[in-house]
N, C-alpha and C positions, 0 to 999 in steps of 0.2 A: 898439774891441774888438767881434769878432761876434758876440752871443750865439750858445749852443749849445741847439738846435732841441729841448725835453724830451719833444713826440711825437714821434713818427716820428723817431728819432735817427740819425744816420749811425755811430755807434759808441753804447758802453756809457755811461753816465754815473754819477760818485762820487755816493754815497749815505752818509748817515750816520745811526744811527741811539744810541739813549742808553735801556739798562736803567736806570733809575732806582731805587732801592730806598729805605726810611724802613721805621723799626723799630716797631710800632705793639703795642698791650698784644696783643691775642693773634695775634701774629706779624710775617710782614716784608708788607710794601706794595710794592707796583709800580705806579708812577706812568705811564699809559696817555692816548692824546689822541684824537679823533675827529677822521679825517681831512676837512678841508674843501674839496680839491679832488681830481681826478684824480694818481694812476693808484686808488686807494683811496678814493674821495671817500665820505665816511661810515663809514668802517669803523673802528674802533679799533684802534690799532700803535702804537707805542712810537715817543716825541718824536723828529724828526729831518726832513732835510731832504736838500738837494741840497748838496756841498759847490761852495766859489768857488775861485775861478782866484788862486792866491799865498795860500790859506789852508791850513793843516794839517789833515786830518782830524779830529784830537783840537778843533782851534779852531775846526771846522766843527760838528762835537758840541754842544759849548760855545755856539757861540752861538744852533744853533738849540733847544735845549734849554730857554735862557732867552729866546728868539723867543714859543717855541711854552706857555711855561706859566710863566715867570717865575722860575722855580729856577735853582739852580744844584749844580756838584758837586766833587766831594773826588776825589782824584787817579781819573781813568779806566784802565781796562782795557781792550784789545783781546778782546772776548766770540768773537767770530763774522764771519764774511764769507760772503756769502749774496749770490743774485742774483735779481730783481724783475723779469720776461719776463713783458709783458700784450701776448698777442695783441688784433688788430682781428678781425669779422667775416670777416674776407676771408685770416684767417690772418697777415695783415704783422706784424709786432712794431711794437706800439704805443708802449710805454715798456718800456727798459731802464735797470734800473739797477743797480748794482753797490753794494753795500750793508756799509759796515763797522758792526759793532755794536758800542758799548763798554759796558761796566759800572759802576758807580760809587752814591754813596751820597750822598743828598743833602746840601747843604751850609748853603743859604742860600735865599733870598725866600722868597713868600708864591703859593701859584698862584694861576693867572690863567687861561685860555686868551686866545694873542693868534698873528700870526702866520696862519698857514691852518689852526690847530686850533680846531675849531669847542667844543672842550669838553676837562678836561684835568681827570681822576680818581685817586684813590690806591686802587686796591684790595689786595683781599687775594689775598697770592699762593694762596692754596689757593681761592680762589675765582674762578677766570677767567673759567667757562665761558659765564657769563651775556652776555663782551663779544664771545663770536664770533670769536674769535682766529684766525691761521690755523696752522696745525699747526705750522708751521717757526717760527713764534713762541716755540714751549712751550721745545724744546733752547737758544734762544738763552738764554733766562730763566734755566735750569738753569746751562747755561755761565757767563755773569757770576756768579751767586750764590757757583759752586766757586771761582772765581777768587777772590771778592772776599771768602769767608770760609771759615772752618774749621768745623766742626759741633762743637763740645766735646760728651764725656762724657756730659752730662745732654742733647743733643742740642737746644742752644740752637745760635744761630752767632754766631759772633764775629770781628770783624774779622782782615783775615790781616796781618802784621805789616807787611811790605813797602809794604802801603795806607797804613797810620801814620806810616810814616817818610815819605810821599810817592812810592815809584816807579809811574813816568809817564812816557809818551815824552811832549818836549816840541816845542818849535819847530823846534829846530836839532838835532832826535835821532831814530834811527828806532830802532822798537819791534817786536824778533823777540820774537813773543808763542811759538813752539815754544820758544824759551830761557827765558822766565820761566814758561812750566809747568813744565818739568826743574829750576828753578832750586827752583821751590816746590813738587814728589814730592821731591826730595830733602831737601830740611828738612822733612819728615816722616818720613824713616826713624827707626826707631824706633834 
């Protein structure tokens, strides 16, 4: 097999990346990692990696997720699709990547940072600003959270039911994430 070249790429390359969320006394957490190598070497984004050749996205998520910090999670969401273009000096496109983001709740271990995350945090969602984010960060967060719950009444959030029961695109299934948001405005009509 020839590996595929991650600078200077001759095409785009699959990216995946994992909202993480955990429900903490005064609100929800998002679980964040400092990145320890290029294209973002130092910077803090959301657990995730390059996906492999015969793995699923969902199982590329997955494993770098518990790679990079030792968790794990409860059925994922397709959040967002976003694209990672770092020019060179010289103007070339240095790293491309094409970036699926899911959303999800955590399930199980204990974090770690391991993997190319030099450090792997829970903060508070109402508190970001301190980790330097980048702006296209913020909508994805937003994204997952609507997908992955409802805001009840007293404007807590609470799991969206579908997440309960398990749906999740799996191995052998592909996941039209425009049909499960129509699927879920619609079981919200009042």
């Amino acid at each position: 097999m020839n590996p595929v070249a991650r600078e200077y790429p001759a095409r785009p390359l699959v990216g995946v990346g994992v909202v993480l969320l955990r429900p903490a006394p005064d609100g929800w957490q998002v679980l964040l990692v400092q990145r320890g190598r290029p294209p973002a070497q130092g910077s803090w984004s959301l657990p995730g990696g390059a996906q492999r050749v015969g793995e699923t996205a969902a199982a590329a998520a997955r494993r770098e997720l518990a790679e990079e910090t030792g968790l794990g999670a409860g059925p994922l969401v397709l959040a967002d699709i976003s694209d990672l273009i770092q020019l060179d000096a010289l103007g070339r496109v240095q790293f491309h990547y094409t970036i699926l983001n899911y959303g999800g709740v955590v399930s199980e271990g204990a974090l770690r940072a391991g993997g190319d995350a030099l450090e792997a945090v829970w903060a508070p969602v109402g508190a970001l600003a301190g980790f330097a984010l980048g702006q296209a960060l913020r909508p994805v967060l937003e994204r997952a959270r609507a997908l992955l719950f409802d805001e009840t009444a007293a404007g807590l959030m609470a799991p969206r039911s579908a997440l309960i029961a398990g749906e999740e695109s799996g191995p052998s299934t592909s996941f039209d994430v425009e049909a499960f948001i129509a699927r879920k405005r619609g079981s919200q009509a009042p």
